[in-house]
OpenMM code with the backbone's topology and positions (N, CA, C; nanometers):
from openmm import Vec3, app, unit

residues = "UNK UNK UNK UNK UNK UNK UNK UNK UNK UNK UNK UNK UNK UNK UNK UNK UNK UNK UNK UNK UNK UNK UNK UNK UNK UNK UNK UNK UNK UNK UNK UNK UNK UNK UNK UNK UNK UNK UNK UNK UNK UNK UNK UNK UNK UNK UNK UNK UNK UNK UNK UNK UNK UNK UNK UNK UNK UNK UNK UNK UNK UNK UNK UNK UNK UNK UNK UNK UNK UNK UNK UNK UNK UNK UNK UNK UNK UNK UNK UNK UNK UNK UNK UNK UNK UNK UNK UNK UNK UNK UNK UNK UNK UNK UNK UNK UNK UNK UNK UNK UNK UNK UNK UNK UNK UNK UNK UNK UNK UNK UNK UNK UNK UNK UNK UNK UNK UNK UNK UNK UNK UNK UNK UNK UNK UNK UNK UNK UNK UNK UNK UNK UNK UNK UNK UNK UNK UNK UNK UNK UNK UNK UNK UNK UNK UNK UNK UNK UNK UNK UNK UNK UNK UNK UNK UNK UNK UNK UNK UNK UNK UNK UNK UNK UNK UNK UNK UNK UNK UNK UNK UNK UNK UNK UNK UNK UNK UNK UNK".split()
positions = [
    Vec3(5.5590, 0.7255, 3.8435),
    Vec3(5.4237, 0.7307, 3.8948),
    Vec3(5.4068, 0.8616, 3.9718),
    Vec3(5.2691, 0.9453, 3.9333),
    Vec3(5.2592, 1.0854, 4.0407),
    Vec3(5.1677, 1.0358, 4.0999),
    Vec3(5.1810, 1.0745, 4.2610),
    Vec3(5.0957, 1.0963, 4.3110),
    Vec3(5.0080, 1.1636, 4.3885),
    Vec3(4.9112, 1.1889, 4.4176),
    Vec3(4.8083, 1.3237, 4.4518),
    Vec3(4.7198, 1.2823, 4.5671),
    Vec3(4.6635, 1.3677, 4.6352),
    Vec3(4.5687, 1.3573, 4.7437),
    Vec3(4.4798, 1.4696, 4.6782),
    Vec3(4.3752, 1.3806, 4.6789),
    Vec3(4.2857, 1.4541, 4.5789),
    Vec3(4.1310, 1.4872, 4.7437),
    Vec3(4.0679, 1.5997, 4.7224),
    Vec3(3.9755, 1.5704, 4.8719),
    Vec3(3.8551, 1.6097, 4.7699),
    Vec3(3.7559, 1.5360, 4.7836),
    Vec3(3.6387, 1.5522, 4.6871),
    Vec3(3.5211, 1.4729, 4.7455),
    Vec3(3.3843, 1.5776, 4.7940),
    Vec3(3.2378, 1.5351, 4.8710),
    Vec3(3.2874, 1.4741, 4.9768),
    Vec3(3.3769, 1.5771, 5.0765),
    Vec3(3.4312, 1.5189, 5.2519),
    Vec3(3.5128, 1.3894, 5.2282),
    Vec3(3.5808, 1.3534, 5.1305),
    Vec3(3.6862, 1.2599, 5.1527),
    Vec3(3.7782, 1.3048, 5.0813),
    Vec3(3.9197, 1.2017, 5.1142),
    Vec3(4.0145, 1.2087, 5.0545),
    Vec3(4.0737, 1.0776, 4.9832),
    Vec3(4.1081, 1.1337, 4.8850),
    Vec3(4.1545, 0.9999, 4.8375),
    Vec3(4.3099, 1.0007, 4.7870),
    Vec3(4.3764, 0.8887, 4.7930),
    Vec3(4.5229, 0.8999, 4.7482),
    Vec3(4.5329, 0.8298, 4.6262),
    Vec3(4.5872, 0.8977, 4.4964),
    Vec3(4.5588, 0.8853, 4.3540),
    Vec3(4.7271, 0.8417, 4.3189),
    Vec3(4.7355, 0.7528, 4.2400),
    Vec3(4.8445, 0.7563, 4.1935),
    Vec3(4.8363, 0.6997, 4.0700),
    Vec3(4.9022, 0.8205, 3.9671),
    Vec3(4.8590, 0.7743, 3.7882),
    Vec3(5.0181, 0.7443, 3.7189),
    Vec3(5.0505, 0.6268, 3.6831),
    Vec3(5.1102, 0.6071, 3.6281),
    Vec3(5.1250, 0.6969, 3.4526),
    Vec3(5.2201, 0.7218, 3.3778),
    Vec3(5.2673, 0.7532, 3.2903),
    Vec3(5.1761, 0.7324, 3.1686),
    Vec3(5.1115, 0.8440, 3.0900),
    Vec3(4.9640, 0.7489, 2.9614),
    Vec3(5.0875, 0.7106, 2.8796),
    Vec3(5.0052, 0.6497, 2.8282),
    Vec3(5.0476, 0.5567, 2.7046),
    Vec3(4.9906, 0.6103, 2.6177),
    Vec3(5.0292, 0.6454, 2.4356),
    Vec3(4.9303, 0.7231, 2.3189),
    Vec3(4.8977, 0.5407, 2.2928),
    Vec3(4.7689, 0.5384, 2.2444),
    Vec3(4.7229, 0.4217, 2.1903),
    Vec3(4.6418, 0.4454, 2.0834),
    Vec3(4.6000, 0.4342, 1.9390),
    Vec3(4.5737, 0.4635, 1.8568),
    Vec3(4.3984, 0.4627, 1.9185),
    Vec3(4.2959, 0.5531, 1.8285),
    Vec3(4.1703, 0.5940, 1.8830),
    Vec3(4.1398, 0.4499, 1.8141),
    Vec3(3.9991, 0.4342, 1.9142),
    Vec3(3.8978, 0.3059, 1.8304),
    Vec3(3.7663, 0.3662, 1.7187),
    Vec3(3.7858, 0.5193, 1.7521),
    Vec3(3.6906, 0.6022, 1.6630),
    Vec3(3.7479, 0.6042, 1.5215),
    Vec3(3.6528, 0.5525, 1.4151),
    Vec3(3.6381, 0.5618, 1.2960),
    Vec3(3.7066, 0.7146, 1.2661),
    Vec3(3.7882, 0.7120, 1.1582),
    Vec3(3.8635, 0.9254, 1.1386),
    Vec3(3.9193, 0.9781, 1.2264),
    Vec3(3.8930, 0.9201, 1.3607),
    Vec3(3.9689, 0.9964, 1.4829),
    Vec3(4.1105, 1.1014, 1.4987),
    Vec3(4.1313, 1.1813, 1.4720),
    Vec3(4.2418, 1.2609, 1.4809),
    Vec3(4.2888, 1.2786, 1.6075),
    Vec3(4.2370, 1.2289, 1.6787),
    Vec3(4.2589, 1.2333, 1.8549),
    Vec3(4.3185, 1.1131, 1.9214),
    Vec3(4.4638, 1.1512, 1.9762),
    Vec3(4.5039, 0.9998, 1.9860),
    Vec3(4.4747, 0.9719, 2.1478),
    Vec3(4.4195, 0.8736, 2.1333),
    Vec3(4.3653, 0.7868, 2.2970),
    Vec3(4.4680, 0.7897, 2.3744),
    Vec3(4.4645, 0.8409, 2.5241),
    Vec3(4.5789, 0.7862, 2.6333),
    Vec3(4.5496, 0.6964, 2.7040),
    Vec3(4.6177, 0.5964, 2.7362),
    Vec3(4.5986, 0.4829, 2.8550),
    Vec3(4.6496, 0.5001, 2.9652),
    Vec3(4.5694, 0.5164, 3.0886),
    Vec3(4.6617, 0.5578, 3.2091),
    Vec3(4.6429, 0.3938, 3.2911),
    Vec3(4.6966, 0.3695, 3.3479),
    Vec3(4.7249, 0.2877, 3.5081),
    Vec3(4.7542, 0.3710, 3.6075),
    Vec3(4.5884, 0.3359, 3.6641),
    Vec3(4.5730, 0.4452, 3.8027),
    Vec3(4.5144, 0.3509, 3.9326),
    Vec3(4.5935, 0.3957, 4.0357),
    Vec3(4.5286, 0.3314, 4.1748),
    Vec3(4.4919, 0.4720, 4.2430),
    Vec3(4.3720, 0.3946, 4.2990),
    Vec3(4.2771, 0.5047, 4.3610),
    Vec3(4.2763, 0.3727, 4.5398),
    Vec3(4.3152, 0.4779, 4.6563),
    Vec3(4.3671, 0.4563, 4.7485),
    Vec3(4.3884, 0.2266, 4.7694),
    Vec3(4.5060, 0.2830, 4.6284),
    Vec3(4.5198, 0.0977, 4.6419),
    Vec3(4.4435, 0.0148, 4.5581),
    Vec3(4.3741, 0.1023, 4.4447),
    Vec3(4.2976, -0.0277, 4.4010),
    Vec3(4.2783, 0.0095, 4.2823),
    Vec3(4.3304, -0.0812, 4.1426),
    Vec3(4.3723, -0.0660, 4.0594),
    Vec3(4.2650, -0.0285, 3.9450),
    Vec3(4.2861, 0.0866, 3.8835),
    Vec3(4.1447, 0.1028, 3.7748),
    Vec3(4.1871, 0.1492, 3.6454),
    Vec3(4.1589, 0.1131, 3.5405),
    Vec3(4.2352, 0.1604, 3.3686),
    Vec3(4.1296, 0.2316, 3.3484),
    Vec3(4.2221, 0.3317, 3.2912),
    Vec3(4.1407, 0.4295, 3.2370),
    Vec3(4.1829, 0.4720, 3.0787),
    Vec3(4.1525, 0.5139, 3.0190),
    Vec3(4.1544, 0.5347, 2.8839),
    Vec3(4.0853, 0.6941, 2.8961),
    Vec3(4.1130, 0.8016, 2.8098),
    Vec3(4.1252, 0.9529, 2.7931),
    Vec3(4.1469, 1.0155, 2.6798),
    Vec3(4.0151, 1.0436, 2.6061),
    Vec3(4.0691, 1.1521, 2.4904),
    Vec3(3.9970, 1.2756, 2.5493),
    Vec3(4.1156, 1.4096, 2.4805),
    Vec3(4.0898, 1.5393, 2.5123),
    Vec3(3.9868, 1.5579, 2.4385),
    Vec3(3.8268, 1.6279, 2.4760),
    Vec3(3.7451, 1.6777, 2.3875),
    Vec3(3.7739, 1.8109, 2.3507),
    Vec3(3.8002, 1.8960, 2.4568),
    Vec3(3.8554, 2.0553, 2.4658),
    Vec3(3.9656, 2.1008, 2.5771),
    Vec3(3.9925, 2.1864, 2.5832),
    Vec3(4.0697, 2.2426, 2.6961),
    Vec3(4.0094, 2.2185, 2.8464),
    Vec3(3.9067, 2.1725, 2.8591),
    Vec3(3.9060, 2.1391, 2.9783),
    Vec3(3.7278, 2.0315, 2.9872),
    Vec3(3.7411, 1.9405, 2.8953),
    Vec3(3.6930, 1.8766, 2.8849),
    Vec3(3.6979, 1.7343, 2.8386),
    Vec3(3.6930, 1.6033, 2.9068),
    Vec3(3.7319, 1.4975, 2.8761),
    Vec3(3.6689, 1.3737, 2.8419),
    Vec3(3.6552, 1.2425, 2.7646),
    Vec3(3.5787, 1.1512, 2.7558),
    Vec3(3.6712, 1.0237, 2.8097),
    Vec3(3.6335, 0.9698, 2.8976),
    Vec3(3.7015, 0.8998, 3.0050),
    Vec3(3.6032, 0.7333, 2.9814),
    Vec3(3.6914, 0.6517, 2.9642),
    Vec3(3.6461, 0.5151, 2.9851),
    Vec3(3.7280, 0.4685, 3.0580),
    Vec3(3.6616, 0.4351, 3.2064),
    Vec3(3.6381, 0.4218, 3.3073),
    Vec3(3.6363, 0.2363, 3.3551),
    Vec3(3.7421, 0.1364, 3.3436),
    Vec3(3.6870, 0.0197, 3.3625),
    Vec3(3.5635, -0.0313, 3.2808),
    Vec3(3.5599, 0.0307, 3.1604),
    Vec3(3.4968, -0.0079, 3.0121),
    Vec3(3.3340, 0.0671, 3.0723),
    Vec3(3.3384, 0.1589, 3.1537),
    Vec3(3.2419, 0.2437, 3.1191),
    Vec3(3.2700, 0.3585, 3.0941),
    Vec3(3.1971, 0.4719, 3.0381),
    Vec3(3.2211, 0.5790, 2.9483),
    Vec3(3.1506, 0.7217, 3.0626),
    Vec3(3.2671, 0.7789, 2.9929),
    Vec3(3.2249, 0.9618, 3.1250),
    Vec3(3.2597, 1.0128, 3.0617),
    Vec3(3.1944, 1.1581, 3.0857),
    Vec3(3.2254, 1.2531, 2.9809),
    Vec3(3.1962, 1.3876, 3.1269),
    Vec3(3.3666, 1.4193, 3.1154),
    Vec3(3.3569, 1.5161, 3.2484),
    Vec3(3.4231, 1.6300, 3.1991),
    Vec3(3.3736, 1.7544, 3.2517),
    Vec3(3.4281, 1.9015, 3.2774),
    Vec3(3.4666, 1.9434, 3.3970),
    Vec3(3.6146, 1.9832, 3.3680),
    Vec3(3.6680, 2.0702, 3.4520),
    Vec3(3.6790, 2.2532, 3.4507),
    Vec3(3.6681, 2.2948, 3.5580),
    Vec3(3.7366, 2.4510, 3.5607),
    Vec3(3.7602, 2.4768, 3.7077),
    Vec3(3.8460, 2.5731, 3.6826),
    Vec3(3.9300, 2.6470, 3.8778),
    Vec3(3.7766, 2.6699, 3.8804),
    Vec3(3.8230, 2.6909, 4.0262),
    Vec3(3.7414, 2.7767, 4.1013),
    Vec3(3.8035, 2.8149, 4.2667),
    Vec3(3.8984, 2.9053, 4.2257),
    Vec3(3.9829, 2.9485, 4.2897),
    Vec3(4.1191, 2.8356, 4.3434),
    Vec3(4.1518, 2.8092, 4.4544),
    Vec3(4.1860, 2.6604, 4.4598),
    Vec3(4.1313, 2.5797, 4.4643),
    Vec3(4.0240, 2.5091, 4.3891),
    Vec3(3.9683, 2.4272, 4.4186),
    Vec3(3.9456, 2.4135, 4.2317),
    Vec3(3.9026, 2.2690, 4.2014),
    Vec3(3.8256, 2.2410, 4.0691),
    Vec3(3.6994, 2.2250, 4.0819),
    Vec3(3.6242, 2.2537, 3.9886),
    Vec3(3.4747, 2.1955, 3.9580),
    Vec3(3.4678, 2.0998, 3.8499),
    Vec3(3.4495, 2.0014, 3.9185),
    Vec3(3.4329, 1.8858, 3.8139),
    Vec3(3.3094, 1.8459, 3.8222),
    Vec3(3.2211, 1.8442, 3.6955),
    Vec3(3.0739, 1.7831, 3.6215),
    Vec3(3.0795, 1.6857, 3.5955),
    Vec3(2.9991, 1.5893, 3.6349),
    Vec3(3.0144, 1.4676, 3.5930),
    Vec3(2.8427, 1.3767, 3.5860),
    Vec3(2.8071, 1.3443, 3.5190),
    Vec3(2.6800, 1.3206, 3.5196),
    Vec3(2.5769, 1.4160, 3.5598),
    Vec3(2.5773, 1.5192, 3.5318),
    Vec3(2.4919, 1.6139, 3.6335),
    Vec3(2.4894, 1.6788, 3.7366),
    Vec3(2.5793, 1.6146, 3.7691),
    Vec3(2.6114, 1.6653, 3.9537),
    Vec3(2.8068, 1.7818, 3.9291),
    Vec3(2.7681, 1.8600, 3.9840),
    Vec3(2.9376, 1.9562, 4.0346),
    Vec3(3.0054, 1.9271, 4.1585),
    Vec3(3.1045, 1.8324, 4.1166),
    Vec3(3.1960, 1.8189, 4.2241),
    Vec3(3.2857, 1.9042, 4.2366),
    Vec3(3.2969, 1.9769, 4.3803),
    Vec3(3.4118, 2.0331, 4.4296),
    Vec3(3.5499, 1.9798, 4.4780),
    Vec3(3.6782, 1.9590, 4.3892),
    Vec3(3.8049, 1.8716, 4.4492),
    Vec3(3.9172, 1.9411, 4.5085),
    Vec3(3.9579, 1.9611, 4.5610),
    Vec3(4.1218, 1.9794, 4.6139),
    Vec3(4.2107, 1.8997, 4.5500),
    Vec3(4.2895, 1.9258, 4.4392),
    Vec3(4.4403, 1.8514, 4.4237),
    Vec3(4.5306, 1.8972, 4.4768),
    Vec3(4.6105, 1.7984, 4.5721),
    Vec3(4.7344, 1.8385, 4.6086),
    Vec3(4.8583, 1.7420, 4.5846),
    Vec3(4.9593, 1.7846, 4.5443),
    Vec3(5.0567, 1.7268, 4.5147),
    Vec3(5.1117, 1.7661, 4.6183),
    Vec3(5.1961, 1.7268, 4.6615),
    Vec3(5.3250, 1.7117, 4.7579),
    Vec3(5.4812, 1.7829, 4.6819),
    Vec3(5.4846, 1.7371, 4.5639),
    Vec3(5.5893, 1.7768, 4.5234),
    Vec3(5.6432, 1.9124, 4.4507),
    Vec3(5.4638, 1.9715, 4.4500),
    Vec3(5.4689, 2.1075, 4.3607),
    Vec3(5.4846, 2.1851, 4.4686),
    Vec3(5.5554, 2.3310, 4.4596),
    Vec3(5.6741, 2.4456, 4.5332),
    Vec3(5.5299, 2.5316, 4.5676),
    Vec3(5.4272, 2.5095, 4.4625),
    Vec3(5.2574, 2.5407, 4.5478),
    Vec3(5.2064, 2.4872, 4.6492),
    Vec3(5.2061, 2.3729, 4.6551),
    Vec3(5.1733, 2.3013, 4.7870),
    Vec3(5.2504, 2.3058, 4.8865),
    Vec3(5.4279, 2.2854, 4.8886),
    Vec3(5.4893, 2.3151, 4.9794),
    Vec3(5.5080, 2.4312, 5.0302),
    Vec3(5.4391, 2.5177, 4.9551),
    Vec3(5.4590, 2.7018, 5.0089),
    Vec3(5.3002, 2.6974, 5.1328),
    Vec3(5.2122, 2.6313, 5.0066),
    Vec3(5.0934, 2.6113, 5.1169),
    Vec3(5.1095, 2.5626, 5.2612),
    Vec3(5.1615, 2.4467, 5.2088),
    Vec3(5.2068, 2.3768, 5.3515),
    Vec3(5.2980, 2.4372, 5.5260),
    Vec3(5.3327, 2.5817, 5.4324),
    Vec3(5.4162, 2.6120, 5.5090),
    Vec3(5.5803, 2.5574, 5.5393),
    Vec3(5.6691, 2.5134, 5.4156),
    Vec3(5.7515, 2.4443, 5.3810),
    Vec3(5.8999, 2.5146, 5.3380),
    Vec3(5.8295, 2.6856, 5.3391),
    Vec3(5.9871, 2.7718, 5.2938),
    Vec3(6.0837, 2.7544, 5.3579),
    Vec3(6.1413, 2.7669, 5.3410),
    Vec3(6.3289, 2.7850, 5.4408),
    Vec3(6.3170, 2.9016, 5.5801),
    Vec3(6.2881, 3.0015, 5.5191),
    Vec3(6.3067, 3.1533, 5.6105),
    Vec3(6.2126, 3.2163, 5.6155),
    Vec3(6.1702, 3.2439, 5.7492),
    Vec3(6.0967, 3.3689, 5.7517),
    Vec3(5.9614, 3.2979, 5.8295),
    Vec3(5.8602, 3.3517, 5.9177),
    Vec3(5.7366, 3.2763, 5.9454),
    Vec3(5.7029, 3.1751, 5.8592),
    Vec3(5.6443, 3.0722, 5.9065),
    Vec3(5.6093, 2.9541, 5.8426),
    Vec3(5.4986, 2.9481, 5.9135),
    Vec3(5.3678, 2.9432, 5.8255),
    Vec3(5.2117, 2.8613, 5.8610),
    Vec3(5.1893, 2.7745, 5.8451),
    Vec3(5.1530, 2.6563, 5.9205),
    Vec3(5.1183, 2.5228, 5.9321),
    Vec3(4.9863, 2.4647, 5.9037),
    Vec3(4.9528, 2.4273, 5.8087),
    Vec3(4.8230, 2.3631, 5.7614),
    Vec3(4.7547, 2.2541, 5.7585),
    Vec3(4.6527, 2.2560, 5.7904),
    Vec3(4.6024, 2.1173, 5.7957),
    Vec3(4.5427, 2.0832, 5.6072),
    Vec3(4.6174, 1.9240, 5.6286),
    Vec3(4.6203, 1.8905, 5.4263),
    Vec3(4.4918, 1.8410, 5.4690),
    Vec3(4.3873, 1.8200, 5.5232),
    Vec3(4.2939, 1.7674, 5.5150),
    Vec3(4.1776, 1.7966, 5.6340),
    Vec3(4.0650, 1.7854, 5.6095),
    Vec3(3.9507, 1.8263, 5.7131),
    Vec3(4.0178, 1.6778, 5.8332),
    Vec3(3.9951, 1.7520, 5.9805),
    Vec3(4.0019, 1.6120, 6.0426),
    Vec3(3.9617, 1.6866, 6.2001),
    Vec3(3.9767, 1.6197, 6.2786),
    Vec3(3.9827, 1.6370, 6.4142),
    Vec3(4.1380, 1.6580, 6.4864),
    Vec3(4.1595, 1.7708, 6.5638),
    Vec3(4.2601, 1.7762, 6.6470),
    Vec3(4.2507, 1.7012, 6.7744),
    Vec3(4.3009, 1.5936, 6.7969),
    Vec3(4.3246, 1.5059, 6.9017),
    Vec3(4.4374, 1.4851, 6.9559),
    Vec3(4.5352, 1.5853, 6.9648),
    Vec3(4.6337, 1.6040, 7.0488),
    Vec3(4.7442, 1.7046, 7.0430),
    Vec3(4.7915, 1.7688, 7.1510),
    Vec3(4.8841, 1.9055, 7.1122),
    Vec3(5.0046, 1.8621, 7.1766),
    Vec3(5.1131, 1.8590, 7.0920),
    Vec3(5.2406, 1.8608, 7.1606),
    Vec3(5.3295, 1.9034, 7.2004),
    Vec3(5.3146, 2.0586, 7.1317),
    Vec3(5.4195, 2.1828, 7.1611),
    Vec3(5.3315, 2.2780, 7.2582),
    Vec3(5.3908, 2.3704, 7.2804),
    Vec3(5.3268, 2.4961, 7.3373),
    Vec3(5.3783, 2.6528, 7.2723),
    Vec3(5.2868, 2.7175, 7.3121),
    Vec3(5.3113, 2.8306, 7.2638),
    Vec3(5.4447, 2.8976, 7.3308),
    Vec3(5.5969, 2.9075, 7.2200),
    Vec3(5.6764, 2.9868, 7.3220),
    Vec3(5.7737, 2.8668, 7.2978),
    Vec3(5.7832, 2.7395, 7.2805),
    Vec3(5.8684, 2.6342, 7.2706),
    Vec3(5.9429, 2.6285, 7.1564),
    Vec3(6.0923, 2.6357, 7.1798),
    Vec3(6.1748, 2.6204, 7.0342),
    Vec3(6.1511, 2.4376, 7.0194),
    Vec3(6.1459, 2.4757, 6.8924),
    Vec3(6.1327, 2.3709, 6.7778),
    Vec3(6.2053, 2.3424, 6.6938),
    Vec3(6.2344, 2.2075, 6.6320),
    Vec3(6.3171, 2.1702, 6.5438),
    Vec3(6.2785, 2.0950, 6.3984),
    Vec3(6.3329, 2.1256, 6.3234),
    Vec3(6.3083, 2.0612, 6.1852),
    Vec3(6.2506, 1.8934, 6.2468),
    Vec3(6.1066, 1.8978, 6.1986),
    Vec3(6.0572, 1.7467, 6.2110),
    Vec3(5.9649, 1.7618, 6.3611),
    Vec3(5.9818, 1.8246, 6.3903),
    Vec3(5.9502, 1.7777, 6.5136),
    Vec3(5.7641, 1.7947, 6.5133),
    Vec3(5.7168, 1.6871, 6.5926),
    Vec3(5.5340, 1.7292, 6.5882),
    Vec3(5.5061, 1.8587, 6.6967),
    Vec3(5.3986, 1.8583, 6.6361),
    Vec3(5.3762, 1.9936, 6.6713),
    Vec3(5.1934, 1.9521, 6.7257),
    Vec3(5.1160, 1.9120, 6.6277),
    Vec3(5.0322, 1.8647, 6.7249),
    Vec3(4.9757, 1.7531, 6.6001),
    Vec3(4.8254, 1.6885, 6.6189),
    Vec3(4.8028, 1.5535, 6.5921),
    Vec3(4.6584, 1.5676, 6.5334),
    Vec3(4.6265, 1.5829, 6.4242),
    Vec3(4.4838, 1.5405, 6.3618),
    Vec3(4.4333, 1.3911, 6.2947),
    Vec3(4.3349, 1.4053, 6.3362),
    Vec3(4.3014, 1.2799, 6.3349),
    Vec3(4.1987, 1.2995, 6.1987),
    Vec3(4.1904, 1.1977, 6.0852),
    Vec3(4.1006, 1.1893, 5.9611),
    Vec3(4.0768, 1.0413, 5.9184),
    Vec3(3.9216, 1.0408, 5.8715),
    Vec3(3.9086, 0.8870, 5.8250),
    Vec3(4.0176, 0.8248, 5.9307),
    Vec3(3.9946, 0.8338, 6.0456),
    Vec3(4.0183, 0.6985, 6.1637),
    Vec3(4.1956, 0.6640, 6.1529),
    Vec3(4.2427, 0.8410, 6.0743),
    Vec3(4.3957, 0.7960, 6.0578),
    Vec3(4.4573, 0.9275, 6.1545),
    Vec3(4.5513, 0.9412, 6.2443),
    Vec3(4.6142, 0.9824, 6.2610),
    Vec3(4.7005, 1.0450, 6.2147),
    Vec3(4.7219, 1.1656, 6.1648),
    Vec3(4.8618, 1.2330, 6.0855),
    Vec3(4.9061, 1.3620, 6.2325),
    Vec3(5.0667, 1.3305, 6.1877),
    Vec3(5.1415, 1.4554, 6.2847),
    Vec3(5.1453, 1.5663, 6.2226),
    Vec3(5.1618, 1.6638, 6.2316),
    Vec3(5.1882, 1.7762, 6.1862),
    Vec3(5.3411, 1.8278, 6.2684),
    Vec3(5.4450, 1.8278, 6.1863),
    Vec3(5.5519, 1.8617, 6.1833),
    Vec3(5.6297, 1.9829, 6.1510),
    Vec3(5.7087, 2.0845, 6.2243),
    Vec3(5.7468, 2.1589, 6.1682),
    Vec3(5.8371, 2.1853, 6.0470),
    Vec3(5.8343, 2.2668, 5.9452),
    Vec3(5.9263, 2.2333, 5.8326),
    Vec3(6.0519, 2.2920, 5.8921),
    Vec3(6.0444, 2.3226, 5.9772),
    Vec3(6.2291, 2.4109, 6.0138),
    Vec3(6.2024, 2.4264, 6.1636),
    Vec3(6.3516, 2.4795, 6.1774),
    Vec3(6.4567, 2.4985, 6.3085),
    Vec3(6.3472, 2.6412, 6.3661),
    Vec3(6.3061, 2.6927, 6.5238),
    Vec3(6.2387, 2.7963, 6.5153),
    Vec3(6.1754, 2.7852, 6.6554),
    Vec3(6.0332, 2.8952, 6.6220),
    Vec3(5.9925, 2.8969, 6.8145),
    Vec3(5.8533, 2.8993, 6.7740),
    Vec3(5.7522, 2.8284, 6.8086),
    Vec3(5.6082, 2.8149, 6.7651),
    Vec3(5.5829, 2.9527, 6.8391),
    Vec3(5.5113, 3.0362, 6.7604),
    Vec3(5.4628, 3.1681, 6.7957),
    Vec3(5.3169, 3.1604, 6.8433),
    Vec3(5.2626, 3.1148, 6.7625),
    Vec3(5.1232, 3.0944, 6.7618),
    Vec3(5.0216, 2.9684, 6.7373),
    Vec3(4.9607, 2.9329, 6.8346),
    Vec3(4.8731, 2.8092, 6.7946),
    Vec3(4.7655, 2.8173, 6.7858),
    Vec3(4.6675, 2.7987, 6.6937),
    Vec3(4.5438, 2.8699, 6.6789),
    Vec3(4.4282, 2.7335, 6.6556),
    Vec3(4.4604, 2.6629, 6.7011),
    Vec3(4.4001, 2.5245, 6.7271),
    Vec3(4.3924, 2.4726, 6.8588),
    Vec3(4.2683, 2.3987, 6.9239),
    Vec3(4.2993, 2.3769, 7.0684),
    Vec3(4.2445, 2.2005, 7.0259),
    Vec3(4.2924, 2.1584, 7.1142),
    Vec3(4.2194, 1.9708, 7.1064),
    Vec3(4.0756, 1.9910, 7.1262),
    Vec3(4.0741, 1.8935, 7.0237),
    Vec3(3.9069, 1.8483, 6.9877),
    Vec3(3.8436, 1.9640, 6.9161),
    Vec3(3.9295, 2.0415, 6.8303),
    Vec3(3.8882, 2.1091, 6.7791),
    Vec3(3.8807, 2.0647, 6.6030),
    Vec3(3.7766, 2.0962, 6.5610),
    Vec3(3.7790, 2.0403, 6.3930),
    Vec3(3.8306, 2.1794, 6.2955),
    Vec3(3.9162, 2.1040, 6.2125),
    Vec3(3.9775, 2.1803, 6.1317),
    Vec3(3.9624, 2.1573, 5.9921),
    Vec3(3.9423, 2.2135, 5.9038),
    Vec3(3.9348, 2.1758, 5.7357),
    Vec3(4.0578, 2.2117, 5.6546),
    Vec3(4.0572, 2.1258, 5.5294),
    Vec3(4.1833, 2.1514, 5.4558),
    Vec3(4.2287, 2.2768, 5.4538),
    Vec3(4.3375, 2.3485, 5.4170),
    Vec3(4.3669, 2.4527, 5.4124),
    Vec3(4.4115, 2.5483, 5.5453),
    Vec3(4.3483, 2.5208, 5.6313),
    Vec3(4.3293, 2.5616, 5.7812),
    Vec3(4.4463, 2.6284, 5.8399),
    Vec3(4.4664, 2.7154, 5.8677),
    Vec3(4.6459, 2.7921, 5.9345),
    Vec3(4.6034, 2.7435, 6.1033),
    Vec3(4.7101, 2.6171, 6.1091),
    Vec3(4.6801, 2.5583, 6.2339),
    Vec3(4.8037, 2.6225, 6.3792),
    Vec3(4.8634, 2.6740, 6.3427),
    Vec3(4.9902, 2.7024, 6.4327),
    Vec3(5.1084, 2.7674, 6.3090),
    Vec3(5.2017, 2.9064, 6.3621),
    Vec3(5.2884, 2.9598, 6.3058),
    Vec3(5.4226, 2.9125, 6.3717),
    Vec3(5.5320, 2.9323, 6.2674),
    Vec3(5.6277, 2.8938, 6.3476),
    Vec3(5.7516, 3.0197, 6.3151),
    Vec3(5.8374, 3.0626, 6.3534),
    Vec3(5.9215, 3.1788, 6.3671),
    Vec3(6.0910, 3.1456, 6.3903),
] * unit.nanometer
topology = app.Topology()
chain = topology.addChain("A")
for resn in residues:
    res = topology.addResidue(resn, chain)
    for name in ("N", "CA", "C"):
        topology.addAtom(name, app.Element.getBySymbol(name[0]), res)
């Protein structure tokens, strides 16, 4: 099972898509073989079914209703079409060496600390000038009524904090360096 934190129209959601399945098309001639995914969307279970129309275009049945969506970058971010309307998403994986570079996650050398999601800073725990250790919080944003720490990825001395409490921060955000 992968899973993703996907942030799309000020939320976030936690995606997790099980493995497709090829399932033969229900289209008459079809040369296009159908995938079946098993997907939970933050906990709650939805089938989806997926044939490729083009390189970045898809026909999605949706809990036995039908979508027909386009994707393209747009820088880090996707634009996804979907009925008319352009949604802007953030995918982030956790496990891709992109996100953990984002994250500020290398081994050596300055490390920038990011906020994975728009939220509120509601608490600071280090100071500027304080050695730090692998794990340790560093300060505290608050999103959708959840609390996340922000932790350093390594051994080091917070150089810089560029966040103060009660300050709002958005995904991507260089919240504090570490050295």
């Amino acid at each position: 099972m992968n899973t993703y934190e996907i942030s799309a129209g000020g939320k976030i959601y936690k995606v997790e898509i099980d493995s497709a399945v090829s399932a033969a098309s229900t289209l008459p001639g079809a040369a296009i073989a159908e995938l079946a995914y098993r997907v939970r969307v933050d906990g709650r279970d939805i089938a989806v079914n997926c044939i490729p129309v083009s390189k970045s275009s898809l026909s999605l049945i949706v809990n036995g209703e039908s979508f027909d969506v386009s994707c393209k970058r747009a820088g880090e971010a996707l634009e996804v079409a979907l009925r008319g309307a352009i949604y802007e998403c953030i995918v982030s994986d956790p496990r891709s060496l992109r996100t953990r570079k984002r994250a500020g996650l290398a081994d050596s050398g300055e490390q920038k600390l990011t906020a994975s999601m728009p939220g509120k800073v509601v608490r600071i725990i280090a100071a500027v000038g304080d050695q730090i250790k692998a794990g340790q919080g560093i300060l505290v944003i608050e999103a959708m009524k959840m609390q996340n720490e922000v932790r350093s990825p390594k051994n080091g001395q917070l150089k810089k904090l560029l966040v103060a409490q009660g300050a709002n921060v958005v995904a991507g955000e260089v919240l504090a360096t570490i050295e």
